[in-house]
C-alpha positions in Angstrom: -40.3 -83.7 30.2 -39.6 -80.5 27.9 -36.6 -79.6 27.1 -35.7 -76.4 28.9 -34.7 -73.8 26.9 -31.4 -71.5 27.4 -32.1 -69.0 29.9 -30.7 -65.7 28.2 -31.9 -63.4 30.7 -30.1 -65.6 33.8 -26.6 -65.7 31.2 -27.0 -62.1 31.1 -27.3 -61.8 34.6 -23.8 -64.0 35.3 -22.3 -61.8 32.5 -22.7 -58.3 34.3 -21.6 -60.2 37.6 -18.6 -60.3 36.1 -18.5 -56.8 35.7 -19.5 -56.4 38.8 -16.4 -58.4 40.4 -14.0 -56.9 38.2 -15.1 -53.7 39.7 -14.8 -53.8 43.0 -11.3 -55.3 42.2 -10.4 -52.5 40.6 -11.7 -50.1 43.6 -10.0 -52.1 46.2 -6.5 -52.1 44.2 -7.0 -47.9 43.6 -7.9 -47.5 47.6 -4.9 -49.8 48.7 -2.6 -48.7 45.7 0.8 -50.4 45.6 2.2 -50.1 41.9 4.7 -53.4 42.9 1.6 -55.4 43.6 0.1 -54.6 40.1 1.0 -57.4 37.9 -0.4 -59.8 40.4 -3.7 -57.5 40.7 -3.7 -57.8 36.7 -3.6 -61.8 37.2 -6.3 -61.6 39.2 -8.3 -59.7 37.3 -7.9 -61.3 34.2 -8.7 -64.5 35.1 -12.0 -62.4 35.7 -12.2 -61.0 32.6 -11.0 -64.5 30.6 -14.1 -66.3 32.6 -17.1 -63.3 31.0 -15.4 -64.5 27.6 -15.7 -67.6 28.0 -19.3 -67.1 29.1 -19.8 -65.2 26.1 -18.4 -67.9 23.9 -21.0 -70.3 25.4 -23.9 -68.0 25.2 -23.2 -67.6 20.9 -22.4 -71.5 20.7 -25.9 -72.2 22.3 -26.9 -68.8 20.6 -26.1 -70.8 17.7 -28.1 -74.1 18.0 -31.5 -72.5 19.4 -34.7 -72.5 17.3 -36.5 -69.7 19.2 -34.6 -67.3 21.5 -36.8 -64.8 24.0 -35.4 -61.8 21.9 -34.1 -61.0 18.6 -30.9 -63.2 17.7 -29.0 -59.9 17.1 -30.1 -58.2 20.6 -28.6 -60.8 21.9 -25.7 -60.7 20.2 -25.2 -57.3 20.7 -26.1 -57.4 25.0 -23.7 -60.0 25.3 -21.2 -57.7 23.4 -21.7 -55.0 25.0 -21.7 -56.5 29.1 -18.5 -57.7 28.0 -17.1 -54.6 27.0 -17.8 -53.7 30.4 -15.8 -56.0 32.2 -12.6 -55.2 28.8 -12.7 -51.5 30.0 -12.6 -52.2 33.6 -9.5 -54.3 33.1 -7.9 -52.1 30.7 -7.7 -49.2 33.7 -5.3 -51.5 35.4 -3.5 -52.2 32.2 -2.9 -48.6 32.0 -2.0 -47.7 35.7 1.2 -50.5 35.2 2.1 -49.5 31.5 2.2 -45.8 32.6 4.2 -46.7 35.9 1.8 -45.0 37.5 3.5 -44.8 41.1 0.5 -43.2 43.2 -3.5 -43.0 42.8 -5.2 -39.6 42.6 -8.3 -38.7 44.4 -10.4 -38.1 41.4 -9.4 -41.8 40.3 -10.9 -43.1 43.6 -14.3 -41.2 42.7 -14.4 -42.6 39.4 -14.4 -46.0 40.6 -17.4 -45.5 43.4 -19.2 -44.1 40.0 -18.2 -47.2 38.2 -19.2 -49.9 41.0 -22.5 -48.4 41.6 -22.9 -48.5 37.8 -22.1 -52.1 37.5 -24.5 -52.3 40.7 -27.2 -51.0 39.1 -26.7 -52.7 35.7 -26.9 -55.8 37.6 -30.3 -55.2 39.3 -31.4 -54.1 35.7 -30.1 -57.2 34.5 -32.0 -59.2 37.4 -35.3 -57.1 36.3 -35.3 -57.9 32.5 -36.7 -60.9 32.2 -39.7 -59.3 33.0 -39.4 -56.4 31.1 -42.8 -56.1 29.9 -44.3 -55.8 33.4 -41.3 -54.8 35.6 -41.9 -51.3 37.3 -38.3 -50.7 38.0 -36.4 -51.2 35.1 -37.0 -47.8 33.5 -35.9 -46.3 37.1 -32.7 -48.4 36.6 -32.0 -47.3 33.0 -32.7 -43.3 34.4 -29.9 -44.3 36.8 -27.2 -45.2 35.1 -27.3 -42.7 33.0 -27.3 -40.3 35.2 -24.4 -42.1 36.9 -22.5 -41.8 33.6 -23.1 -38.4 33.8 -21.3 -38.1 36.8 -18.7 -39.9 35.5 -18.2 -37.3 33.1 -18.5 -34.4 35.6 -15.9 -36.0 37.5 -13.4 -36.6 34.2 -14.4 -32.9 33.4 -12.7 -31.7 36.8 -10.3 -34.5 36.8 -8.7 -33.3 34.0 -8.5 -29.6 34.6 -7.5 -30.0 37.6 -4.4 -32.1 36.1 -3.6 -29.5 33.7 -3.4 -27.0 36.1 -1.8 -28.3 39.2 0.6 -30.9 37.3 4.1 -29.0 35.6 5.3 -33.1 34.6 4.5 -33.6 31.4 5.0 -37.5 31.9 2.5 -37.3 34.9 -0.1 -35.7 32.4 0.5 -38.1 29.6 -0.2 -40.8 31.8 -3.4 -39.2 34.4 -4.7 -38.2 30.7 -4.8 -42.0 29.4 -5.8 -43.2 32.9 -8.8 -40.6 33.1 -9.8 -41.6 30.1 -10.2 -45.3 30.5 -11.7 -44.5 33.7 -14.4 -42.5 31.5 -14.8 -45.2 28.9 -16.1 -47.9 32.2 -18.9 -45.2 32.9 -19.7 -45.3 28.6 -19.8 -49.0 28.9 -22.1 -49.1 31.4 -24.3 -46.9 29.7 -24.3 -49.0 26.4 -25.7 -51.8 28.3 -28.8 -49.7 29.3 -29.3 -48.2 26.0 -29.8 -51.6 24.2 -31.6 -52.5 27.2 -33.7 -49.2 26.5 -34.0 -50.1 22.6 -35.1 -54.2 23.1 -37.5 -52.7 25.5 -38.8 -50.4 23.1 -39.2 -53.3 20.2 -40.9 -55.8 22.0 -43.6 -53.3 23.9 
């Protein structure tokens, strides 16, 4: 019997799941916000986070050892990357919330994170479809989607922000709603990296 190969794609796929858990973690800690309960939410998802690295530390050691890969070496390299950062950001909004001593959630933050799990949604149904890039009938839909769901993310930070400077006179509160915002932002950007080297491998093996 043949060896069988590393399967990339399915690697990719367990890499945005990650994302994808780490998001609705953070959703469920912003909709039932308790600031006490934070450094146990930030446990939990690390150990989240620390499993994707670990992932991606298997993918480049096997990454490392293969002959012929279904891609180019460095698309690989830089997917992997990339999903990862995903899963970093999404973390590093929680990191924020307890170093700012953020004590209650504003409703903007709540949209945010519906954009930002049905961006890790949809990356993960891309992720499911590109295996088959070549034929799939979907995938470009997918792409189109999250970047239109990254522009919403940016409407949202647009009016999340204005409406900060305008209603908040604590200048401690908009220090800290400005750094928050902003990571919040930077999960929607992540997401959209992952489509657009999904866009470009497409593009150089089609």
């Amino acid at each position: 019997m043949a060896k069988k190969n590393n399967d990339y794609f399915e690697m990719f796929v367990q890499g945005v799941e990650y994302s994808c858990q780490a998001a609705a973690m953070l959703q469920d800690t912003l909709q039932h916000y308790n600031s006490v309960e934070l450094p146990d939410r930030m446990q939990q998802i690390h150990r989240v986070e620390h499993s994707a690295d670990l992932a991606k530390h298997d993918m480049m050691r096997r990454l490392v050892k293969e002959f012929i890969t279904p891609i180019e070496r460095e698309d690989i390299m830089q997917l992997s990357n990339t999903i990862d950062d995903v899963t970093d950001s999404i973390e590093d909004v929680l990191m924020r919330l307890y170093m700012f001593n953020i004590g209650s959630i504003r409703v903007e933050a709540l949209e945010f994170c519906a954009v930002i799990v049905s961006c890790c949604d949809a990356m993960k149904k891309m992720m499911e479809e590109f295996h088959n890039f070549r034929k799939s009938t979907t995938i470009r839909e997918l792409i189109i989607n999250i970047n239109m769901l990254e522009e919403d993310g940016d409407r949202i930070y647009t009016e999340a922000m204005r409406n900060l400077y305008i209603n908040s006179k604590d200048p401690v509160e908009i220090i800290a709603w400005t750094e928050a915002f902003d990571r919040l932002e930077k999960c929607c950007d992540k997401c959209e990296d992952v489509a657009n080297v999904i866009e470009s491998v497409i593009m150089k093996n089609t």
